[in-house]
C-alpha positions as CSV (number, residue, x, y, z in Angstrom):
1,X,7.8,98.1,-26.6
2,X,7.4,94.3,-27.9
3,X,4.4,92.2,-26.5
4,X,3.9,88.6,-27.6
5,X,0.4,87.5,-27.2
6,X,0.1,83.5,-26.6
7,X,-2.8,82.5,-28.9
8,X,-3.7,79.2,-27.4
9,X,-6.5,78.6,-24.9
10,X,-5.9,76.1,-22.1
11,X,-8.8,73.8,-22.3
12,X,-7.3,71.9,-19.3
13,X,-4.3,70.5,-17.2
14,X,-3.4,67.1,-15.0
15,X,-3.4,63.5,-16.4
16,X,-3.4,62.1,-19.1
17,X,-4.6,58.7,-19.7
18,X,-5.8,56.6,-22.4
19,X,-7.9,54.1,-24.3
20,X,-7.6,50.4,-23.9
21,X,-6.8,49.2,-27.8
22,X,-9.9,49.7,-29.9
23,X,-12.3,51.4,-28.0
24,X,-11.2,54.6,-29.6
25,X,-12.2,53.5,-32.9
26,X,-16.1,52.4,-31.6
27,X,-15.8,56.1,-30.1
28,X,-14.9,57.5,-33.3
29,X,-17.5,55.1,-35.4
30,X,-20.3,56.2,-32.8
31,X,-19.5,60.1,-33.2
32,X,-19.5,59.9,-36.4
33,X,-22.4,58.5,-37.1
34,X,-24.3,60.8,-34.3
35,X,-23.0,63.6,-36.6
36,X,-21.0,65.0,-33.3
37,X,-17.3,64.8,-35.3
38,X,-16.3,65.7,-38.9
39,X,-12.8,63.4,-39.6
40,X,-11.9,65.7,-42.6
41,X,-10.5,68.2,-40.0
42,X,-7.2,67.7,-39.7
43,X,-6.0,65.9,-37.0
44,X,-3.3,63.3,-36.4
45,X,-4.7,61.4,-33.8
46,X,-8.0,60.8,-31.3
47,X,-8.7,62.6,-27.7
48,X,-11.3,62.7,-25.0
49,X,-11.7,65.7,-22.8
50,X,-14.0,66.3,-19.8
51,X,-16.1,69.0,-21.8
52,X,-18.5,67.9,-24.3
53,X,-18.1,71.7,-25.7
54,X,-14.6,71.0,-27.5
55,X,-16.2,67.9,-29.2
56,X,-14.5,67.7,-33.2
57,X,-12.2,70.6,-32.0
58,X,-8.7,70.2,-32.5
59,X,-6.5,70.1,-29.4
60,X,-2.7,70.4,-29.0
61,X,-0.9,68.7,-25.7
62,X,2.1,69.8,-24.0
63,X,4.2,67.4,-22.3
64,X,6.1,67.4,-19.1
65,X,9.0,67.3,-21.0
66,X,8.2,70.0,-23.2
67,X,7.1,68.4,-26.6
68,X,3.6,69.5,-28.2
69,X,1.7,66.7,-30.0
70,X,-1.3,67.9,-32.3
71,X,-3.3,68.5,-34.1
72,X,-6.1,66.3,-31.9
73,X,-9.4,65.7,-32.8
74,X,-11.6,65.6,-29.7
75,X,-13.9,63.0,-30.3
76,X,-15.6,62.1,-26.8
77,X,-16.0,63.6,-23.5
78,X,-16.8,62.7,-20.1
79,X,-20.6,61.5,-19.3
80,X,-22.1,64.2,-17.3
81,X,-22.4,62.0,-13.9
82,X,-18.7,61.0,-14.3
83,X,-17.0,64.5,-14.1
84,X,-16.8,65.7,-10.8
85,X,-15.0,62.7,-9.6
86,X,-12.1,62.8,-12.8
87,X,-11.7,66.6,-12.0
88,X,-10.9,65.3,-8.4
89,X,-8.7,62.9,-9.6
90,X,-6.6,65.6,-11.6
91,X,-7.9,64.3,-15.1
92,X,-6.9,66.4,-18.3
93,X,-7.3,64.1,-21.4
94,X,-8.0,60.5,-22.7
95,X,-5.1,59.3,-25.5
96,X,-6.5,56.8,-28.2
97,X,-4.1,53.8,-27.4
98,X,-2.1,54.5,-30.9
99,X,-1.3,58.0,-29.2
100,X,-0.5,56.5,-26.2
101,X,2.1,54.3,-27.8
102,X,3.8,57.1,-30.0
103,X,4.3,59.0,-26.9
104,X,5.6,56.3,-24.7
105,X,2.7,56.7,-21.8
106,X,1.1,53.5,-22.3
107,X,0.4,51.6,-19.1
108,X,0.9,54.9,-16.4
109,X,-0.7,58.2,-16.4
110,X,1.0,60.7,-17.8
111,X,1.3,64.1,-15.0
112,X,1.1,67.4,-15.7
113,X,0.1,67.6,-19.3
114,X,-1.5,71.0,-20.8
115,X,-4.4,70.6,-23.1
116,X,-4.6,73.7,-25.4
117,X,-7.3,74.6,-28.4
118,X,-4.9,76.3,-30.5
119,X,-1.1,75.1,-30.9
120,X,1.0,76.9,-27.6
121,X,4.2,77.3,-29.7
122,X,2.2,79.8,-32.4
123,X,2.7,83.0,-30.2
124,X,2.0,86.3,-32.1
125,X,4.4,89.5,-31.5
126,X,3.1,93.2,-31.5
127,X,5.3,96.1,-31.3
């Protein structure tokens, strides 16, 4: 018998948003210097989640359409009196604008995207 076990962690799923151009980088020059992100892990571009937990983790998304974008660095979350109302509004992630662009989401939210900690295409098989 052949199991394939998925070894990516949903961190969260809805809409994805993003950054108005620059504020990432104030967000990234701010973490930095609070010690709360290390940029030497590798990454190609900039995210905010709603939990402060995955803070300098890396993140993968997984588009409507089926693509997977990452490596992410997480490199802000939602303040603590914010939360409840973006989990009603469906809220997954926060792009940096240059991520917004590459993907073609800039200026509408983005449905249905998964947010994973570990890359969702890297599944492991066991006979």
């Amino acid at each position: 018998m052949t199991y394939w076990v998925m070894a990516a962690m949903l961190v969260a799923t809805g809409r994805a948003t993003h950054y108005a151009p620059g504020v990432m980088a104030q967000v990234i020059a701010n973490r930095v210097e609070m010690g709360d992100i290390d940029l030497n892990v590798p990454h190609e571009d900039y995210v905010a989640v709603m939990d402060p937990a995955y803070l300098g983790d890396q993140v993968w998304l997984e588009l409507p359409d089926g693509r997977v974008s990452g490596p992410h660095l997480v490199v802000d979350c939602a303040a603590r009196h914010d939360r409840a109302d973006l989990e009603a509004d469906g809220f997954a992630v926060d792009l940096s604008y240059s991520l917004a662009q590459a993907l073609g989401t800039v200026g509408a939210p983005l449905e249905d995207v998964k947010v994973w900690r570990h890359d969702p295409q890297m599944a492991q098989r066991i006979d």
